[in-house]
C-alpha positions as CSV (number, residue, x, y, z in Angstrom):
1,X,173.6,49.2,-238.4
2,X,172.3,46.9,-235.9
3,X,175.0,44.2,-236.3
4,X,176.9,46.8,-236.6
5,X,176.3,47.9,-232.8
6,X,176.4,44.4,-231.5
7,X,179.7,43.8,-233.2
8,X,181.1,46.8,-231.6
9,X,179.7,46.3,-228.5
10,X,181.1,42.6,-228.3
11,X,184.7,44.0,-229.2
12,X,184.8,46.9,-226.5
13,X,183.4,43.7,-224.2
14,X,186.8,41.7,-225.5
15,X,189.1,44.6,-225.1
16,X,187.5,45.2,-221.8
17,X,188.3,42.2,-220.4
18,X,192.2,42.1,-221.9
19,X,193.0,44.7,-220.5
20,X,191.3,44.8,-217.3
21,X,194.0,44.0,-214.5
22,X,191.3,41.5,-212.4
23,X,187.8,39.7,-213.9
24,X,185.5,42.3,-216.0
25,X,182.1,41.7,-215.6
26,X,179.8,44.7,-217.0
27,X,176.8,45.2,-214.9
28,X,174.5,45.8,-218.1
29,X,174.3,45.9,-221.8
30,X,172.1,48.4,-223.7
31,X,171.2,48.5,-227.0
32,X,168.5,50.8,-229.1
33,X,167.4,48.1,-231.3
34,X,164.6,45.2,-230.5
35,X,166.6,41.8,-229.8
36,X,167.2,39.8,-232.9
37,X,166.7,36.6,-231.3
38,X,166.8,34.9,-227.9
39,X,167.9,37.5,-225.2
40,X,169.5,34.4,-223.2
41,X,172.1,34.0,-225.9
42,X,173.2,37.9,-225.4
43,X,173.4,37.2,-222.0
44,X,175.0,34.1,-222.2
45,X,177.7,36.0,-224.3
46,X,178.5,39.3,-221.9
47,X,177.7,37.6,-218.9
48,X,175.2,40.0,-217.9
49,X,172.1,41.4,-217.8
50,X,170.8,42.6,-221.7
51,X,168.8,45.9,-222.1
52,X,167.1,46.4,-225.7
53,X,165.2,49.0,-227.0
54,X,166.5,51.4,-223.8
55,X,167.4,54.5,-226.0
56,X,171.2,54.2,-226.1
57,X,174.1,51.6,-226.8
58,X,176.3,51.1,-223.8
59,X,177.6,49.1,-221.2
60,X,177.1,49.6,-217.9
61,X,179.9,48.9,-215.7
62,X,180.2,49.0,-211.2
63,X,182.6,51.9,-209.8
64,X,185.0,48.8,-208.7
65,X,185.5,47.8,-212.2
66,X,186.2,51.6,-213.3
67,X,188.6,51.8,-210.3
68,X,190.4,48.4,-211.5
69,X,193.7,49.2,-213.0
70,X,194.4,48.9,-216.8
71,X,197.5,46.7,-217.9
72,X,198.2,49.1,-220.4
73,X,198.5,51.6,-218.2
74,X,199.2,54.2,-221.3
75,X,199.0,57.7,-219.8
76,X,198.1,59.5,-222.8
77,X,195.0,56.8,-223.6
78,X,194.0,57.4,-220.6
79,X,193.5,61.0,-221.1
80,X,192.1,61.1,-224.4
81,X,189.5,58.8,-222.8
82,X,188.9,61.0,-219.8
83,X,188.0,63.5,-222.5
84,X,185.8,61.2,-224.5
85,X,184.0,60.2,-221.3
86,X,183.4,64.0,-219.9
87,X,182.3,65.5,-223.6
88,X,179.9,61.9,-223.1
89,X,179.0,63.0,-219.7
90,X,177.9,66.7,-220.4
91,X,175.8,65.0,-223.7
92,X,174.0,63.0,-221.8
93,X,173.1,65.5,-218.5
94,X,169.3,66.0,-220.1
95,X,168.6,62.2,-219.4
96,X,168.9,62.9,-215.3
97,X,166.2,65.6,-215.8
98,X,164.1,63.2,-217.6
99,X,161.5,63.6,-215.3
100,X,161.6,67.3,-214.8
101,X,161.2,67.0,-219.1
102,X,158.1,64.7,-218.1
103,X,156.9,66.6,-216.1
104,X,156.9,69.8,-217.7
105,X,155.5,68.0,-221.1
106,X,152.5,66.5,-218.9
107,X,151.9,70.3,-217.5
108,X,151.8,71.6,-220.7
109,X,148.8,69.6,-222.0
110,X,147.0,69.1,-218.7
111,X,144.0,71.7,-219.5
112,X,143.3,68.6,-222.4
113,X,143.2,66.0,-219.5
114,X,145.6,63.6,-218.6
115,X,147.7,63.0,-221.1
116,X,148.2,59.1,-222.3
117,X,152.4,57.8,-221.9
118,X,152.7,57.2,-225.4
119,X,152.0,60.7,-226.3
120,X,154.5,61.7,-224.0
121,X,157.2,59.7,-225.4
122,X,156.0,60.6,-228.9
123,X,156.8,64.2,-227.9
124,X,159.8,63.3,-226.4
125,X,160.8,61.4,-229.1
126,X,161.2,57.8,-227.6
127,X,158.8,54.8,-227.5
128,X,156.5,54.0,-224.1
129,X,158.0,51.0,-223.2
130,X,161.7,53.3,-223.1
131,X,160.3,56.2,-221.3
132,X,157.8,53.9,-218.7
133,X,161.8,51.9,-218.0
134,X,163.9,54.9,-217.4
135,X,161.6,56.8,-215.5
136,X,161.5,53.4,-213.6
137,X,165.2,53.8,-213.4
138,X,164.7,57.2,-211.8
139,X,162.7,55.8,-209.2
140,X,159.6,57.4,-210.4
141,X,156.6,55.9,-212.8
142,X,154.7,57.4,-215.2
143,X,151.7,58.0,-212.6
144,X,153.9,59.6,-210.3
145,X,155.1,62.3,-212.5
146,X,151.7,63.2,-214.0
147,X,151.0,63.3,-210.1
148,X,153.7,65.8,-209.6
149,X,153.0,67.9,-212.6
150,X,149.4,68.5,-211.4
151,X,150.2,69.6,-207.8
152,X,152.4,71.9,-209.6
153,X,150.4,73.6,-211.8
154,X,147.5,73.7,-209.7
155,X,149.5,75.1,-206.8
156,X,150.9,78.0,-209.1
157,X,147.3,78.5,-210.7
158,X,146.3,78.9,-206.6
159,X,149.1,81.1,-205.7
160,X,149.4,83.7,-208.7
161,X,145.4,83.4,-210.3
162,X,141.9,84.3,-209.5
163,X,140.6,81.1,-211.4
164,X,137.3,79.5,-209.3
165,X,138.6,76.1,-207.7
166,X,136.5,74.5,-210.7
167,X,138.2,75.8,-213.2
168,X,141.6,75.3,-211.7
169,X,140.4,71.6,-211.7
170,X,139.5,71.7,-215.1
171,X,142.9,73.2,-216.3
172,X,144.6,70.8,-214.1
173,X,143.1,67.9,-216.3
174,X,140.4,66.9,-213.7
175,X,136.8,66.5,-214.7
176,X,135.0,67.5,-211.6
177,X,135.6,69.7,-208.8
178,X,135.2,67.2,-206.1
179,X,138.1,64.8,-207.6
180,X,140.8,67.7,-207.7
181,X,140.1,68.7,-204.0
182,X,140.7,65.0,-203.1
183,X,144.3,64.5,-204.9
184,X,145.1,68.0,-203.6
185,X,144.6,67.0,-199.9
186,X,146.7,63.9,-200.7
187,X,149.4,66.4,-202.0
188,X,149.5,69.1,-200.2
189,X,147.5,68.3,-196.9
190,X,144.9,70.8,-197.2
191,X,142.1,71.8,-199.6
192,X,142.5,74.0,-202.6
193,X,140.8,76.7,-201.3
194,X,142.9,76.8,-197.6
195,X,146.0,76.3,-199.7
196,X,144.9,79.7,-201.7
197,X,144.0,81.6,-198.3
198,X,147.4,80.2,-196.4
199,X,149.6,81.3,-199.5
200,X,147.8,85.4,-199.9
């Protein structure tokens, strides 16, 4: 399976480039599998950057090279492959929510205490290393959604609950009182309890 991938990546590189109408240079390579060997040689071969173990095989090509026109120029190819690439599209639409899926997976398990990466990936079926590099791709890290996820709950536990402030610390994976109230004034610009009386 894995030389499989490669192999077919390398040809849709080849074809890529025959029938590209000016130089194709993808942007990236990705690949599910651990490299087999040195990632330089990969690299060497597309002429670009090579992703492995990032969750999906592709390649990743700029909006200029998408906009370059095809020799072929084969009208019907060209709209099977629209077809292919919007059923693709609509697949992968969960992935730009990755966070939000973070997020809500970190809430759910907050009242345990923070919850480590990797049993967030586990849940989300992926490795650490995948989920710490998209969310990095996203522009967020892991810290920052587990961040997110407790200003959330711990606003909605303020807003629609009677819970004391400790136990709203507690539930929002914080050991003591006093540590909640000083991430919640980092978040929100207020303390717990003036966050409560603004918001009844």
């Amino acid at each position: 399976m894995v030389l499989s991938n490669e192999a077919s990546m390398s040809a849709v590189h080849t074809i890529s480039k025959e029938v590209s109408s000016s130089d194709f240079v993808p942007t990236g390579i990705y690949f599910k599998h651990s490299s087999r060997g040195d990632i330089g040689v990969y690299e060497s071969h597309f002429g670009c950057p090579v992703h492995f173990e990032s969750g999906r095989d592709a390649v990743l090509v700029s909006n200029e090279s998408i906009d370059t026109p095809n020799k072929l120029r084969d009208e019907s190819i060209a709209r099977f492959f629209d077809r292919h690439l919007e059923q693709q599209l609509n697949s992968l639409k969960g992935d730009i929510d990755l966070q939000q899926q973070v997020r809500r997976a970190v809430g759910n398990v907050l009242s345990e205490g923070v919850p480590k990466l990797s049993r967030i990936a586990s849940e989300l079926n992926m490795g650490a290393r995948t989920l710490q590099r998209r969310l990095s791709e996203q522009g967020y890290s892991f810290q920052n959604v587990v961040d997110m996820a407790q200003k959330e709950l711990a606003q909605r536990l303020l807003r629609e609950t009677d819970y004391s402030l400790a136990e709203v610390a507690f539930l929002t994976g914080f050991a003591e009182q006093s540590g909640f109230t000083r991430a919640f004034k980092c978040w929100a610009g207020q303390t717990p309890r003036s966050y409560r009386l603004s918001t009844r």
